[in-house]
C-alpha positions as a Markdown table, in Angstrom:
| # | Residue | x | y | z |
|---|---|---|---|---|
| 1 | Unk | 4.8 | 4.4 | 13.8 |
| 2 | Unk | 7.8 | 5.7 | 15.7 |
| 3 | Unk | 9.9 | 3.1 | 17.4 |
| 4 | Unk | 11.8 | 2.8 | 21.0 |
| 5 | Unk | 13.3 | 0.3 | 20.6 |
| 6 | Unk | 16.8 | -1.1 | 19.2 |
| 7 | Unk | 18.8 | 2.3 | 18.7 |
| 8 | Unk | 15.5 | 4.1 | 18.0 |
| 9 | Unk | 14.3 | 6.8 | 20.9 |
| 10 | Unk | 11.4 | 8.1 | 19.1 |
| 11 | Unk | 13.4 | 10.0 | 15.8 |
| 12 | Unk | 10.7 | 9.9 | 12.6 |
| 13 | Unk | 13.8 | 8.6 | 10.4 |
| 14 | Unk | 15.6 | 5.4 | 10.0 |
| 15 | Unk | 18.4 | 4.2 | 8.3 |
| 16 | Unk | 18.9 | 0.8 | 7.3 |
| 17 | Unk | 22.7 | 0.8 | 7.8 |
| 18 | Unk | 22.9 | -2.4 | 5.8 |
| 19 | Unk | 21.0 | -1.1 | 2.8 |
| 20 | Unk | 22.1 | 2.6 | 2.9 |
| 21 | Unk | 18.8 | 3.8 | 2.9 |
| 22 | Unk | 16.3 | 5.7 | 5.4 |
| 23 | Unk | 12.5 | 5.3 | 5.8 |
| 24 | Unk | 10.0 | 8.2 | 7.1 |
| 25 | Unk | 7.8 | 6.2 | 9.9 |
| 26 | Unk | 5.2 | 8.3 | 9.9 |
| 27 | Unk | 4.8 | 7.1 | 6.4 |
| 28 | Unk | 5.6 | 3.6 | 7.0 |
| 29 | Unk | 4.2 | 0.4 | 4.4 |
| 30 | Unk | 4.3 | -2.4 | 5.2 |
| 31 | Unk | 7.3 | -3.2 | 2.2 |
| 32 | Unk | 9.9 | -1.1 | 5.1 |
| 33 | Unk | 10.0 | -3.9 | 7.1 |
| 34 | Unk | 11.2 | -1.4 | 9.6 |
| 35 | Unk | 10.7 | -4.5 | 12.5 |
| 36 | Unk | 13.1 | -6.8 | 10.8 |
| 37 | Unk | 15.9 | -3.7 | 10.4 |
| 38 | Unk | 15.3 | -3.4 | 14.1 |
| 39 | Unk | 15.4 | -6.8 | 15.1 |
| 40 | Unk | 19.4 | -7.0 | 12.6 |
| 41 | Unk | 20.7 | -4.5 | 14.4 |
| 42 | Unk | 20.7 | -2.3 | 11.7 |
| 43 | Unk | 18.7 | 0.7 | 12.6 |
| 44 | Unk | 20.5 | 4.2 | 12.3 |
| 45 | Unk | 17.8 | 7.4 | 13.6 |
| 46 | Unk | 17.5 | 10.4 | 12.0 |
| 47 | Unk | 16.1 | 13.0 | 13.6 |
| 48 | Unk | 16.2 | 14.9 | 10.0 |
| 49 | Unk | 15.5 | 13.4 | 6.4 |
| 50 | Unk | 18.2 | 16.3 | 5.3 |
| 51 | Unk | 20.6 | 15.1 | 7.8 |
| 52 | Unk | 20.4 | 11.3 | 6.6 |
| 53 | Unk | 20.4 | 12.5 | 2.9 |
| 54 | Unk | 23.7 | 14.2 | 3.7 |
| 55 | Unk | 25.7 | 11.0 | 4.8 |
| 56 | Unk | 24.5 | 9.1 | 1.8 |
| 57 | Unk | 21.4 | 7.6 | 2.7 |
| 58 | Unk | 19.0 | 6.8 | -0.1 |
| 59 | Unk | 15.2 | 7.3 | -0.1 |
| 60 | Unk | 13.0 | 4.6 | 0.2 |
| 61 | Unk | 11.4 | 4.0 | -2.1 |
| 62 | Unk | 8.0 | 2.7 | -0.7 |
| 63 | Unk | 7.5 | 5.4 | 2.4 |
| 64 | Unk | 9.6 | 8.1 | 0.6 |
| 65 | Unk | 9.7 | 8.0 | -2.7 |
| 66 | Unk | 12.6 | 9.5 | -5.1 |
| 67 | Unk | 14.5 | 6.3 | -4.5 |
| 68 | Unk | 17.6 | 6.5 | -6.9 |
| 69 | Unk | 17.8 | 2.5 | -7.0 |
């Protein structure tokens, strides 16, 4: 489900800036805990899964898969 709130305004992809890694939210399980990055401040959006790739961000490995943790 795509978020507006914290720094999100609607992007499908979010970082978690404190875990280097980005989650698809149209995929989202419940595992992301995408709420709780939100609610820490530490929500980056993507409007790209390439662009977030690019600047280091890891898959996760629950809504993405290919995590290489």
């Amino acid at each position: 489900m795509r978020r507006y709130s914290g720094k999100m305004s609607g992007d499908r992809y979010l970082g978690n800036t404190k875990k280097n890694e980005v989650h698809d939210l149209e995929n989202e399980q419940t595992s992301c805990r995408i709420d709780e990055i939100i609610n820490a401040g530490h929500d980056k959006p993507f409007t790209l899964l390439s662009t977030a790739q690019a600047t280091g961000y890891d898959n996760c490995a629950y809504c993405l898969g290919g995590s290489t943790k």
